[in-house]
C-alpha positions in Angstrom: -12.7 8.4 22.9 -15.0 11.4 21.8 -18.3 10.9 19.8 -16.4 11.0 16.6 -12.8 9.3 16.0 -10.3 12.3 15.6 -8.0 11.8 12.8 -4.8 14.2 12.0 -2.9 14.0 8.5 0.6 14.2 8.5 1.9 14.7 4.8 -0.8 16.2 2.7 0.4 15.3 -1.1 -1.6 13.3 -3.3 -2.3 10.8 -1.1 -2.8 13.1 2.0 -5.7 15.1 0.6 -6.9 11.8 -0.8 -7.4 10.6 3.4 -8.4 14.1 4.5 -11.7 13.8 2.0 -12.6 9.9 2.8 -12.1 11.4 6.1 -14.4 14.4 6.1 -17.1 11.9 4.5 -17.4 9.3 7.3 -19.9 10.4 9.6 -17.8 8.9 12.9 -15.0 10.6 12.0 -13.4 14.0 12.3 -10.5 15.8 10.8 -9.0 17.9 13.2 -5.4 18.4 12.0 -2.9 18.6 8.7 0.7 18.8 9.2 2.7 19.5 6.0 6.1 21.3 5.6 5.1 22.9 2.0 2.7 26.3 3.0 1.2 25.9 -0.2 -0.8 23.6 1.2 -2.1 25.9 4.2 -5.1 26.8 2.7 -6.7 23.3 1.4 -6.1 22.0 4.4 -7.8 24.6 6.8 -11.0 23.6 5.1 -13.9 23.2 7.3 -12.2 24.8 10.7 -9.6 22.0 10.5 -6.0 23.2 11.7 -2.4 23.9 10.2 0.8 22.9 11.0 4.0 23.2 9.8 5.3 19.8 10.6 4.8 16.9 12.7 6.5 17.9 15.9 4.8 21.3 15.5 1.1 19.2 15.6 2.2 17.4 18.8 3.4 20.4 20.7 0.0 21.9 20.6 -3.3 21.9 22.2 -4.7 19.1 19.8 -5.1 15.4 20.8 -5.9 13.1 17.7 -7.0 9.9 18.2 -5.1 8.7 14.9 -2.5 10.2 13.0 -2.2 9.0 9.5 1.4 9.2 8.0 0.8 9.9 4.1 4.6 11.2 3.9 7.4 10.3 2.3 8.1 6.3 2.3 11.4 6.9 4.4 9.9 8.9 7.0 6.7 6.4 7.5 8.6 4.6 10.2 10.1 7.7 12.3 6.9 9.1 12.0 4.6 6.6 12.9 6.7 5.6 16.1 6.4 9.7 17.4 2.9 8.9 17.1 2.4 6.2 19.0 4.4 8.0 21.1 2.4 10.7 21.8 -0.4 7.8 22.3 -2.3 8.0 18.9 -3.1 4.9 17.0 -1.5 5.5 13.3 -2.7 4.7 9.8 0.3 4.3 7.7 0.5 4.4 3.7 2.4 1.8 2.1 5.1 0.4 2.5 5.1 0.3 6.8 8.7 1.0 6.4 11.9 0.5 4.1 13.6 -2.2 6.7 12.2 -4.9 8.3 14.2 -3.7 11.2 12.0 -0.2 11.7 9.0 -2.0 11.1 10.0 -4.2 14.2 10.2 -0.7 16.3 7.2 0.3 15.4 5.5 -2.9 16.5 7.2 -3.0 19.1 5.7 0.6 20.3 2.3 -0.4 19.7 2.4 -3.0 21.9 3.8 -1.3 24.5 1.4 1.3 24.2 -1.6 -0.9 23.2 -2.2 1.2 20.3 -3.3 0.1 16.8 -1.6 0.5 13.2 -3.4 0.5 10.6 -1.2 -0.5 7.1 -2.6 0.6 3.9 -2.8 -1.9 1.3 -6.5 -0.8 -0.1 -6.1 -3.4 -3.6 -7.1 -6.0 -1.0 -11.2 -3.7 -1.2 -11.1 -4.3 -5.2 -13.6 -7.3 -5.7 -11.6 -8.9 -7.9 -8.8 -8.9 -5.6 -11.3 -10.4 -2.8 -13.2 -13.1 -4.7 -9.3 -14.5 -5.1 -9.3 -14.7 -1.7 -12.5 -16.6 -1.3 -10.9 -18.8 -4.1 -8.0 -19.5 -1.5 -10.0 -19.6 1.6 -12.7 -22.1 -0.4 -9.7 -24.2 -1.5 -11.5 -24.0 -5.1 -8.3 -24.4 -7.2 -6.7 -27.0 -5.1 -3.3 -27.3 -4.6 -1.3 -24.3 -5.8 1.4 -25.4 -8.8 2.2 -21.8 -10.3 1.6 -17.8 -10.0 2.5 -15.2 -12.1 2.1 -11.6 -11.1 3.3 -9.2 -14.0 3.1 -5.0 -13.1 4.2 -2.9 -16.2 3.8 0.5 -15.1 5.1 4.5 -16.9 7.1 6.4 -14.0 9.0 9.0 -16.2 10.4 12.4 -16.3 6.5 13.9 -15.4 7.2 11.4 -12.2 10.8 12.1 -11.2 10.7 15.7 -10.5 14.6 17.2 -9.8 14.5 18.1 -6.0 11.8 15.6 -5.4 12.0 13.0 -2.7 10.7 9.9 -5.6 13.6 8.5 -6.4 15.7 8.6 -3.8 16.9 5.7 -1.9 16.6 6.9 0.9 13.1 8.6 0.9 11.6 6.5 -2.1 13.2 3.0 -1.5 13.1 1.6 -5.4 10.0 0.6 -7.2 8.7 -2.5 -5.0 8.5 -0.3 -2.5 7.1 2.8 -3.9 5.2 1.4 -7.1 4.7 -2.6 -6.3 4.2 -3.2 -2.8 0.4 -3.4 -3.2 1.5 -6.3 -5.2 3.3 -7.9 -3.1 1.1 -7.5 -0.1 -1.4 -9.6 -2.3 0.8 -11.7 -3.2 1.6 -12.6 0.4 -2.2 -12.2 1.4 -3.1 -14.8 -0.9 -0.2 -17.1 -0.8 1.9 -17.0 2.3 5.5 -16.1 2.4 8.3 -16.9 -0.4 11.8 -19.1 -0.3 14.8 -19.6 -2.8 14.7 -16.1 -4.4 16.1 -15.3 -7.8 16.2 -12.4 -9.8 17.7 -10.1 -12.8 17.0 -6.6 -12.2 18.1 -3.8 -14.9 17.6 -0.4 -14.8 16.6 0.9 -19.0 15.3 3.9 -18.4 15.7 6.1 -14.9 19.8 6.2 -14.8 19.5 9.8 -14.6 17.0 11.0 -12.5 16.6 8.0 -9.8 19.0 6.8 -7.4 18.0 3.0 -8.0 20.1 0.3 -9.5 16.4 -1.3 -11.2 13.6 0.0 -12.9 13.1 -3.6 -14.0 13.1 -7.3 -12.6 12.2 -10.5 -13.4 12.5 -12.2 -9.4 11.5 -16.3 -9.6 11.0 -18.1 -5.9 8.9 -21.4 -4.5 6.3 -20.8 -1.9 6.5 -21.9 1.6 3.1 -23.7 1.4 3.9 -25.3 -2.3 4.0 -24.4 -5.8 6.3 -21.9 -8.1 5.9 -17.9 -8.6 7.5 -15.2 -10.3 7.3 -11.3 -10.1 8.0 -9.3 -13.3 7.7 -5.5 -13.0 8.9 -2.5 -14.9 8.3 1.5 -14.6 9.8 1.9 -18.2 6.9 1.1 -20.0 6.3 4.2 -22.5 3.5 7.0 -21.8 1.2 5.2 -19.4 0.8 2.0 -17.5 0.1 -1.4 -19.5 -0.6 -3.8 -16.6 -0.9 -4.9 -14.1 -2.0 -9.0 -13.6 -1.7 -12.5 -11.6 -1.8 -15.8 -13.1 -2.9 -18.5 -11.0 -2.6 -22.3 -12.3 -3.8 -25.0 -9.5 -4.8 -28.6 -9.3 -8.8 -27.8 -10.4 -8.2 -24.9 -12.1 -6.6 -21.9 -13.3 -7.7 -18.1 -13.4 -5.6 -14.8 -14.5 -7.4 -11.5 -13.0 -5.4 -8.3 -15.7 -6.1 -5.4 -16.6 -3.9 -2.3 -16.0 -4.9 -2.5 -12.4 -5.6 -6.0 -11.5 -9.3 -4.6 -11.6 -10.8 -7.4 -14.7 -11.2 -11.3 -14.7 -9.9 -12.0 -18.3 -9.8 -16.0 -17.8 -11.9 -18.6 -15.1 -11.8 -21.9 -15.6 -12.5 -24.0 -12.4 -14.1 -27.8 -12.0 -17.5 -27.4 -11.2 -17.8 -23.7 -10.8 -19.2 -21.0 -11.9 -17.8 -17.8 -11.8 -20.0 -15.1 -9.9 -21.3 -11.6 -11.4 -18.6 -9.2 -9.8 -19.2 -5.9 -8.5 -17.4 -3.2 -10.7 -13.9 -2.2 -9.4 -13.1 1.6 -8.6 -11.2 3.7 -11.0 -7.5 3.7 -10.0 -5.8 7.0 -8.2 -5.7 9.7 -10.4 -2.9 12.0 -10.5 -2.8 13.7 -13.6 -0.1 12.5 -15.8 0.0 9.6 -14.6 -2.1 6.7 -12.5 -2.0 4.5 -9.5 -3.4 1.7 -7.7 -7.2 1.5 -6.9 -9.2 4.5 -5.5 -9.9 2.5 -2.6 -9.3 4.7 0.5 -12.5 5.0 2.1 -12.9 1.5 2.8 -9.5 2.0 4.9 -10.8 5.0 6.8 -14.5 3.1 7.4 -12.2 -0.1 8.7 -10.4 2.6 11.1 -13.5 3.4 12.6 -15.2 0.1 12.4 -12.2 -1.4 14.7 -11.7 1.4 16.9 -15.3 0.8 17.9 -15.1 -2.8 18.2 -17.1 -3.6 15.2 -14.5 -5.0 13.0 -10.7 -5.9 12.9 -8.2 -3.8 10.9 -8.1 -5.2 7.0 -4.2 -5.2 7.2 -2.2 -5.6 10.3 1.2 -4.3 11.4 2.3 -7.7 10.7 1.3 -8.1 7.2 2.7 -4.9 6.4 6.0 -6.0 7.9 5.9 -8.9 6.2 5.6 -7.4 2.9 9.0 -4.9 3.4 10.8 -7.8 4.3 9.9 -9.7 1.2 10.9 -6.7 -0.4 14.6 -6.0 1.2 15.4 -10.1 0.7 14.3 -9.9 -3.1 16.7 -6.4 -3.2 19.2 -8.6 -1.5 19.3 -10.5 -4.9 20.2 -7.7 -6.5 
């Protein structure tokens, strides 16, 4: 490997430019490629001598060698992708969700075995400090055994979302909501919690009918946890005008917290035996893309992990594992449906 990592963007969207700049600001690392099928796009992304191409196979027939390719493309192209990477013997940083099957998430671990390459899922919520003093809490064992969990996500996704001729929405390309909106959710979830058992669920779909190709914009999904105690999931995209909120109740043996906000980014309640809660580092503003707003603005801690692992200083924040773990708690909660 060269004196900086090489990294190549594949999909240059929102997201896509969002990795290209966290990128450019690492001092180890070097963008040397875009790929994107839209030209518009040519000129931000020849910024800084770093080349153009049309698409991904384009990228991989020329004279560049990345050392990563990050897949910031569509969600149903995230597995086909990642595998022609690993492929072509780059390590791959993949945007969430890994995959829309549990299946193709299988092939591409698979692959990086057999080529003893690294993939790199991005779940970035896991950076926001709320998010990781829960985990302490459940590493610490502070709350005791776990009785109940509530995770809530009331989010806008409207017409200024679903575009006509736009790939959100589709089954096929989008996935549904878990996938595209929740999964970060999920991922915590699992993180925090271990895997789920005895899924239940209503699902409804109040306002997207016309312009997605989903049979829920809404759930309420109820389950046990393998390792003990009760959950639920509520989510919604048809909240009016902008997102409400996004939260996770926990209720245990010695205590109970709720971390809220519109992006799980505030401790609203902390009540613990014998503890005191900690002074908090302030979370990062969440994704902004215009008319409406994502999940945490977290991507540079991804790109530093990248780095930090390829050079043997760390180990990567979310495995391949963990992000196959969340698509197939995904697919068995659509299976309810």
């Amino acid at each position: 490997m060269s004196t900086k990592i090489k990294f190549a963007v594949v999909g240059f969207g929102h997201i896509g430019k969002r990795h290209a700049e966290m990128i450019r600001r690492n001092e180890s690392a070097e963008l040397v490629a875009v790929a994107d099928i839209d030209p518009s796009t040519r000129a931000a992304a020849e910024q800084n001598g770093t080349r153009y191409f049309s698409s991904i196979d384009q990228l991989f027939a020329s004279d560049v060698k990345p050392d990563v390719i990050n897949v910031c493309t569509p969600n149903g192209l995230h597995a086909p992708q990642s595998l022609l990477a690993l492929q072509h013997g780059a390590h791959v940083v993949c945007e969430k969700p890994m995959g829309l099957t549990k299946a193709e998430c299988e092939e591409v671990i698979y692959k990086s075995l057999q080529m003893s390459k690294q993939v790199f899922c991005v779940m970035q919520n896991r950076y926001s400090p709320p998010t990781h003093w829960l985990k302490t809490l459940m590493l610490e064992k502070r709350l005791g055994k776990i009785f109940f969990v509530q995770i809530s996500c009331f989010w806008n996704r409207d017409e200024r979302y679903y575009k006509p001729g736009n790939w959100k929405g589709s089954r096929s390309l989008d996935g549904g909501p878990l996938f595209t909106q929740f999964s970060h959710f999920v991922d915590i979830m699992y993180w925090l919690f271990g895997d789920i058992k005895n899924i239940r669920g209503l699902f409804d779909n109040f306002t997207h009918r016309s312009n997605t190709e989903f049979k829920d914009d809404s759930g309420m999904v109820s389950f046990e946890f393998l390792n003990g105690g009760l959950g639920c999931f509520n989510y919604s995209t048809s909240v009016w005008d902008k997102n409400l909120e996004s939260s996770m109740t926990i209720i245990g043996e010695k205590g109970s917290v709720k971390v809220g906000g519109q992006y799980m980014d505030k401790v609203e309640y902390c009540h613990i035996r014998d503890y005191t809660m900690p002074e908090l580092e302030a979370s990062n503003p969440p994704n902004d893309y215009g008319a409406y707003k994502g999940s945490a603005a977290n991507h540079h801690f991804v790109i530093d992990n990248v780095v930090d692992t390829l050079r043997g200083r760390s180990s990567a924040t979310t495995n391949a594992l963990e992000g196959m773990k969340v698509v197939e708690i995904i697919e068995r909660i659509y299976h309810m449906m």
